[in-house]
N, C-alpha and C positions, 0 to 999 in steps of 0.2 A: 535439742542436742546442740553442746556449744560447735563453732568452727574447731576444727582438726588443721593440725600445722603438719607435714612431713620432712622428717629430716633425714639427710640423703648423704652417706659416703659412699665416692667411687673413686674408683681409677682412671687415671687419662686411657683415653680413647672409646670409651665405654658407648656402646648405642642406646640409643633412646629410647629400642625397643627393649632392652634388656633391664633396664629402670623403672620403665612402665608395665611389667611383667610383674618385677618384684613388689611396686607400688599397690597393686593391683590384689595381689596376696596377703598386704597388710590392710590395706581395708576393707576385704572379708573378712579377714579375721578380729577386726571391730563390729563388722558388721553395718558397716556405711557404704559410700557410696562415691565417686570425685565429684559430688555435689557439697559434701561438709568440707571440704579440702582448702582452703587459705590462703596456703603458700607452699614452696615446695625451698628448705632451707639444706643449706652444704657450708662449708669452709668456702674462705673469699678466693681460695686460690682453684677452688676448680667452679665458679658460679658460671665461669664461660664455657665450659665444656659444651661441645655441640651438644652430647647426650644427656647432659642436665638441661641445657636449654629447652632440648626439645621435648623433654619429656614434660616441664613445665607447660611448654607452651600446648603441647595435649592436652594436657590439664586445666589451659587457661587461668593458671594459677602465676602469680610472678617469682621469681627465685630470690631468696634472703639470703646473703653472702656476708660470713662471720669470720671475723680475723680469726685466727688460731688461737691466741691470748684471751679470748672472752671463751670459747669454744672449752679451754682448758682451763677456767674457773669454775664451770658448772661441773658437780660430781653429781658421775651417771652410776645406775643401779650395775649397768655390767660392762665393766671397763675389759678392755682386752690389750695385748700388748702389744699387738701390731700398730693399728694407729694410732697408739702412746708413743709407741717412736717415731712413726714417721712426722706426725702433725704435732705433737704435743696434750695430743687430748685422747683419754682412752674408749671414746665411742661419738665418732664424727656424728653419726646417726643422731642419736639417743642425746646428745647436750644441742647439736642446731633446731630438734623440735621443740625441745623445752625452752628453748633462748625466746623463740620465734611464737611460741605460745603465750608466753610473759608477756613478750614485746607488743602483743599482736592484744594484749586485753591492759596494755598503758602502766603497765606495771613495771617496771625498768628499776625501778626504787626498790620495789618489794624487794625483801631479802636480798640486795643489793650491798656490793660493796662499796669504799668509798668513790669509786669510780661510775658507779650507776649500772654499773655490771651485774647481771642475774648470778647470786653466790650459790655453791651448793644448798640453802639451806629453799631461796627462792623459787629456784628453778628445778632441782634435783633432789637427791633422796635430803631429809633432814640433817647438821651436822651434831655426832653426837652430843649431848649435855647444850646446843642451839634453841633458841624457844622457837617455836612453829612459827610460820608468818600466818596472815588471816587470810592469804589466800599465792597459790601461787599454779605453775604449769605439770601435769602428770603427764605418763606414759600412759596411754590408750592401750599400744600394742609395743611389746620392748622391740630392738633391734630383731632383722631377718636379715639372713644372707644369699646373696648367689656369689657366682664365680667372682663378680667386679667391684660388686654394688651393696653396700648393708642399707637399711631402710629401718626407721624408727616412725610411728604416730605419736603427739601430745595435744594435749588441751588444756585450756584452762576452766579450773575447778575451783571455787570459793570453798574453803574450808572452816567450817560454821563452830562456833566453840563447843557448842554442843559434841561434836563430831573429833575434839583432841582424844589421843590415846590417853587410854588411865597410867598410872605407873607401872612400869614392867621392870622384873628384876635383869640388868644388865648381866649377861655373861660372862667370864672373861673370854675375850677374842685368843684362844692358843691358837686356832686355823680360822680364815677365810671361808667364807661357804663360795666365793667365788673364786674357782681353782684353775685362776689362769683362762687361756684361751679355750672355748669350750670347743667341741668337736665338730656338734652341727648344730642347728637353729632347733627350737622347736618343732612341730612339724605340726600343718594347718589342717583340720580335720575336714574327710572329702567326704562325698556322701556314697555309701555303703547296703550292700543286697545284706541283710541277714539270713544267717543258714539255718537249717532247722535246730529245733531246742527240743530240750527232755523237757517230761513232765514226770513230776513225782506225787504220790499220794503219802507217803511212810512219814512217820513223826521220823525224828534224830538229834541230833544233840543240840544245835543251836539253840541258846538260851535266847527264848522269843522276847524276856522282860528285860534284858538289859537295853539301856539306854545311858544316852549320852550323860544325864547327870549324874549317872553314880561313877562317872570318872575323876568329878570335882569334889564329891562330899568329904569330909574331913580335914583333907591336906588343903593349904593355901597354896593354888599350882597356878600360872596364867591357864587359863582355859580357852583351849582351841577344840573341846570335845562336844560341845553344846551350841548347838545352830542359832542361837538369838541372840540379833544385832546389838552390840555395845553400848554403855550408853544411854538407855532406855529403861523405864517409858522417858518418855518428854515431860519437862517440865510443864506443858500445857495440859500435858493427859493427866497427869500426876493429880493436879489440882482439879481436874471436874472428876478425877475419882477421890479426892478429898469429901468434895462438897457433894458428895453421893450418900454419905457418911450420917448425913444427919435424919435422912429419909428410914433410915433402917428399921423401925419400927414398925413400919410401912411392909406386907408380904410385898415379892416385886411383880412389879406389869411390864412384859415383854414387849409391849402393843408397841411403842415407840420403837425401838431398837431393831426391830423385827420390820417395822414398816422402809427404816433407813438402810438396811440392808439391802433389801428386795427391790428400793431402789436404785439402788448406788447400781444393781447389776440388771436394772430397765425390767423388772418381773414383778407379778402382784405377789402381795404377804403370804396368799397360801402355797408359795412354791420356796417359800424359806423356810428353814426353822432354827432357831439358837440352841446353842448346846454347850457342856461344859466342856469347852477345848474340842477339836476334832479325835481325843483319843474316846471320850462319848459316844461318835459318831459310830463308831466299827465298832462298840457295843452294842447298841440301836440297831445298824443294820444288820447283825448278828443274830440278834434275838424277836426282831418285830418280823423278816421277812421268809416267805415259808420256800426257801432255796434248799435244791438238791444237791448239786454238786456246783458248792463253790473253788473257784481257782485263785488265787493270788499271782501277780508276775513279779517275778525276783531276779536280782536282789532290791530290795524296799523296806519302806518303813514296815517293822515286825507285826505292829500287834497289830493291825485287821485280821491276821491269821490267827494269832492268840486270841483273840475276842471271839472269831469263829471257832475255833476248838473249844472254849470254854464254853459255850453255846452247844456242844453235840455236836458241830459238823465234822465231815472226813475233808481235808481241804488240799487241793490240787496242787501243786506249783508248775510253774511256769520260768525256768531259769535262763535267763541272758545271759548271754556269756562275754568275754573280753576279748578273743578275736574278733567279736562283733562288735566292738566301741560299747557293749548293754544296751543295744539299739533294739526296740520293738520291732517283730515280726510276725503280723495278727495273724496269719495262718498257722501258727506255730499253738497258738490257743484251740482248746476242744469245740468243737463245735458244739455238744449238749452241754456246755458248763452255762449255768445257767444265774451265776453270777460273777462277775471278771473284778478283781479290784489292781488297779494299778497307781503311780505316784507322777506327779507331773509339777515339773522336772522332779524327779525321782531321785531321795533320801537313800542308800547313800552315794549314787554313784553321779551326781551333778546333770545328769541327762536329761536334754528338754524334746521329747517327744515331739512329733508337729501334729495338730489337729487333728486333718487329716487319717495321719495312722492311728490315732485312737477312735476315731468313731469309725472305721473298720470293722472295731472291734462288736457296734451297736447288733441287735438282732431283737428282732420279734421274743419275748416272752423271757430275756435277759435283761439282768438290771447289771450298769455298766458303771463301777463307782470309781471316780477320780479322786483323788488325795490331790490338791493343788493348796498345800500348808507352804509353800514355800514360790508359789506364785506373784505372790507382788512383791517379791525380789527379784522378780527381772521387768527391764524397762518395757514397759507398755504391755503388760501383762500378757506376749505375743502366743500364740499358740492354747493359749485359753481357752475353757468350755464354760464356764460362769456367762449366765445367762442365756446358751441356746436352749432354744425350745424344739427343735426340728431332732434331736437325736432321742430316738427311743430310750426309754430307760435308763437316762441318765441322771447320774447322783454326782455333784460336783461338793467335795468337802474346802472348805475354807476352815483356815486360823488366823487367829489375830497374835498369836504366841510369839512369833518368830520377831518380824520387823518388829512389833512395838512393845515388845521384852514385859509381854503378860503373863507370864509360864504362872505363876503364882497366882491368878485372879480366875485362870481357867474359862477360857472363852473361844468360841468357832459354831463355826453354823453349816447348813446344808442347803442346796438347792436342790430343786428335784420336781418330779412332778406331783402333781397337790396328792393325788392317791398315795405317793409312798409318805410326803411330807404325813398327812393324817398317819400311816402307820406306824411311822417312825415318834411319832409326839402323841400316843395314846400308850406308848411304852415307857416313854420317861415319866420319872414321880414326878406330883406336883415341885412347880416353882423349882425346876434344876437347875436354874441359874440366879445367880446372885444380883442384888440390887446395881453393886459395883460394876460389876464384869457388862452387864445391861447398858450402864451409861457409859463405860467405856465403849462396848459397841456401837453404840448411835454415834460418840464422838468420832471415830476411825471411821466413818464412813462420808465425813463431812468432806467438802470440795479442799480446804486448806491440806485438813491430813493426808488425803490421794495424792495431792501434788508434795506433800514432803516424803513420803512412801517412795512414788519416781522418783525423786530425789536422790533417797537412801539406796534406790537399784540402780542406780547409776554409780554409786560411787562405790557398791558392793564390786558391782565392774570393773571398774580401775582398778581396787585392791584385790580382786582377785587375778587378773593377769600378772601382776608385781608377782604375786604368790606365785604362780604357778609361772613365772620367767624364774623365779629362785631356786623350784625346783628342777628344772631340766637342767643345770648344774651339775646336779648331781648323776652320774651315771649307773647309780646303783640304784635308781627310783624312776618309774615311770606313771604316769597320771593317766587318767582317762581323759581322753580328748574332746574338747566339745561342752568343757563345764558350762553350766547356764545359771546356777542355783549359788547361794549363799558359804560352800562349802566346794572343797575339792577328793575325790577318792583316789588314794596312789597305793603302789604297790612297791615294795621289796621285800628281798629274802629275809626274814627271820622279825615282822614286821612285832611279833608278838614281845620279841628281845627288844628294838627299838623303841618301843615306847612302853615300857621299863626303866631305861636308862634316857628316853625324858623325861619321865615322872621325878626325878632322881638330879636334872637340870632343871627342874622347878614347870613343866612345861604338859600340860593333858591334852592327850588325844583320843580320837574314838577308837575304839578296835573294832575293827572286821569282819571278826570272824564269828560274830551273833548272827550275821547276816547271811538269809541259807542262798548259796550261789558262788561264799563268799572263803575262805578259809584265813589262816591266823597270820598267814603275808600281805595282809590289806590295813590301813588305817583311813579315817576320815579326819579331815582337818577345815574347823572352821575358816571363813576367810576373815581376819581382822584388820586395823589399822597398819599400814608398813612399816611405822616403828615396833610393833610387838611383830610381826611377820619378820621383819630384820633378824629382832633378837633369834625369834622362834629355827630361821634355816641357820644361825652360829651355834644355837642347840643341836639341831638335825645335823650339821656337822661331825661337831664331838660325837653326838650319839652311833654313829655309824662307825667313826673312826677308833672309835672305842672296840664294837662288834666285829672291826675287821681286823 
């Protein structure tokens, strides 16, 4: 994890404990610690403030003090009008971290102007029709406020060309998605008792096979409705699935690909198996395992249920609900359900479950399946079950779909224990996986790709707080708190109208209300690069403004 820079507006007189209050708040909500902390940056005219002082010197961090003129060349993502007027710059916070971020990784040139000054394009959000630089300073955590003191986190981030946004069609700008001074800050998600949940057995209307791609088929839309990183595959991947090509004659031998799995997660071959994509997987364990009353917990990815239903079963659910944050509470589960499947961080609502409360869920004579399709999109794959061997009955599913944009080659696997492994792989036909997809799996499991994977979940990170700082903007939408995953779930009224009338700004998203827990005021919105996220909240604007 790079050094984190903080940048600090207050007001004279301000204490040092009410700065190190606020400071404190923003980096939970990174998830760090004042051990990555750097410096602690403000305007040059309050660097002396005893309350900046000291709260620096808490920190043991030194204070970077920035004239107002360098301060008010950086454009920040959420400029506000009050300290537009008093200082000249519309987010003290939010431009001294990015200054001090640049500064702090020798980069003063980068996207600089002639002055050696960090320009919007270096330090701050892109300037439109501006070429990217190769690297420059992000927001971690955008601006927070109390009474005196705003507080902003940055870093700096190497932006790899791989990694530029594709073309997006510009909007025209009739409104701002930044409307003025916002009301209140985000709010930092605390940890929470869940209260009891229903359980249902009744089929209903949710359409269990919609999925995110048939919101792109046809129309050329930007796609924010389909969970797989931009971008992708790599052109490294690309090429050993070129030269896979020539082998085809060849039926495939899984021996290799299978062996590199099971190691990459420290387990012998017989506790893997490969499969065509993890949507295979909840076919398999549908039809190989002799379960009575299985449960599903929801809202989640559909088809384990559809595969179960297709299969004969009568299938439970288990609904979270949104005064609950969609936070797991094992007791809330039947105790005779004798198969649990749940998502982690869980499709669609960004929730990362902690360990912990899922193997709660373990019991004697229950097989306990995890969906972790969307796990090595968060950094250091924290909260993981791949590879324990201590929880009974545990089925951990993997994809390679997501991060390294295989939707098309159909690849993922299981872990589990050897008994279910044999049951589950005496059910699939011969040879279910492909030559390609096989050498694409041994390659993704290599030490170079794990470490561009962390990579790509770091900086899903960054763009997804941008995301979701644009949306609390808006007061007619609220997010679930607590994203962890690749993608964010929000809610407003008439969410089913809205993205209508983005389809119609050129822009797709996921609808909601497939998802049983879930009804037609929900969307899912991938997280992408900030210039499509840009355009995407001047769409969500109009869209709304349109509907109201």
């Amino acid at each position: 994890m790079p050094y984190a820079h903080l940048g600090v507006g207050a007001r004279p007189g301000v204490p040092a404990d009410e700065v190190l209050a606020l400071v404190g708040a923003v980096l939970r909500a990174a998830g760090l610690t004042s051990a990555h902390v750097r410096s602690l940056a403000t305007l040059d005219a309050r660097a002396a403030e005893p309350g900046v002082v000291g709260a620096a010197a808490a920190l043991g961090v030194p204070v970077r003090g920035y004239a107002a003129e360098r301060l008010a060349a950086v454009r920040v993502p959420h400029p506000s009008a009050l300290p537009l007027a008093a200082t000249g710059t519309p987010s003290v916070a939010e431009a001294a971290a990015l200054l001090a971020a640049c500064d702090d990784a020798g980069l003063r040139d980068v996207g600089a102007d002639g002055g050696g000054r960090p320009s919007a394009v270096g330090a701050g959000l892109p300037a439109e029709g501006a070429a990217r630089p190769g690297a420059g300073g992000v927001l971690l955590v955008p601006k927070r406020k109390s009474r005196r003191v705003t507080c902003a986190l940055a870093t700096f981030v190497p932006v790899r060309p791989n990694e530029d946004a594709p073309d997006v069609r510009l909007l025209p700008r009739a409104y701002g998605y930044i409307a003025g001074e916002p009301g209140s800050p985000p709010t930092i998600p605390t940890p929470h008792t869940t209260a009891a949940m229903d359980t249902y057995t009744d089929s209903d209307t949710h359409d269990l096979r919609h999925h995110g791609d048939a919101e792109v088929q046809d129309e050329k839309l930007i796609d924010l409705a389909v969970n797989v990183r931009t971008n992708t595959p790599p052109d490294w991947l690309r090429e050993r699935i070129a030269d896979s090509l020539t082998g085809l004659a060849a039926y495939p031998d899984g021996r290799a690909a299978r062996a590199a799995v099971a190691e990459r997660h420290d387990l012998p071959p017989n506790r893997a198996l490969l499969t065509a994509g993890a949507a295979e997987a909840f076919v398999l364990l549908a039809r190989a395992l002799p379960v009575r009353r299985p449960v599903v917990v929801h809202p989640q990815f559909t088809e384990p249920e559809a595969a179960l239903r297709d299969a004969g079963h009568e299938v439970g659910r288990v609904l979270l609900r949104e005064e609950d944050g969609f936070r797991l509470d094992p007791s809330a589960v039947p105790e005779d359900a004798d198969l649990v499947v749940i998502g982690n961080p869980t499709n669609p609502t960004s929730v990362l479950h902690p360990a912990a409360t899922i193997t709660a869920l373990a019991r004697p004579g229950r097989i306990l399946v995890v969906d972790e399709a969307f796990m090595d999109a968060v950094p250091g794959e924290r909260e993981s079950l791949a590879g324990r061997t201590d929880v009974p009955g545990l089925v951990v599913l993997r994809s390679l779909t997501k991060t390294w944009g295989l939707a098309g080659l159909r690849i993922g696997y299981v872990l589990a224990e050897p008994e279910t492994v044999a049951a589950l792989e005496r059910t699939q036909p011969l040879w279910p996986v492909s030559t390609p997809a096989l050498v694409a799996a041994e390659a993704c499991m290599s030490r170079g790709a794990l470490a561009e994977a962390e990579h790509a979940a770091h900086r899903i990170g960054v763009e997804r707080a941008h995301l979701l700082a644009g949306l609390a903007e808006f007061d007619e939408v609220r997010t679930v708190a607590g994203a962890e995953g690749p993608f964010v779930l929000l809610r407003t009224d008439g969410a089913d109208a809205v993205r209508e009338r983005l389809r119609s700004l050129g822009f797709a998203v996921r609808r909601g209300d497939t998802f049983p827990g879930l009804d037609r005021n929900w969307l899912r919105l991938a997280v992408r690069d900030r210039v499509t996220t840009n355009r995407f909240l001047q769409a969500l604007d109009q869209a709304l403004l349109i509907g109201g």
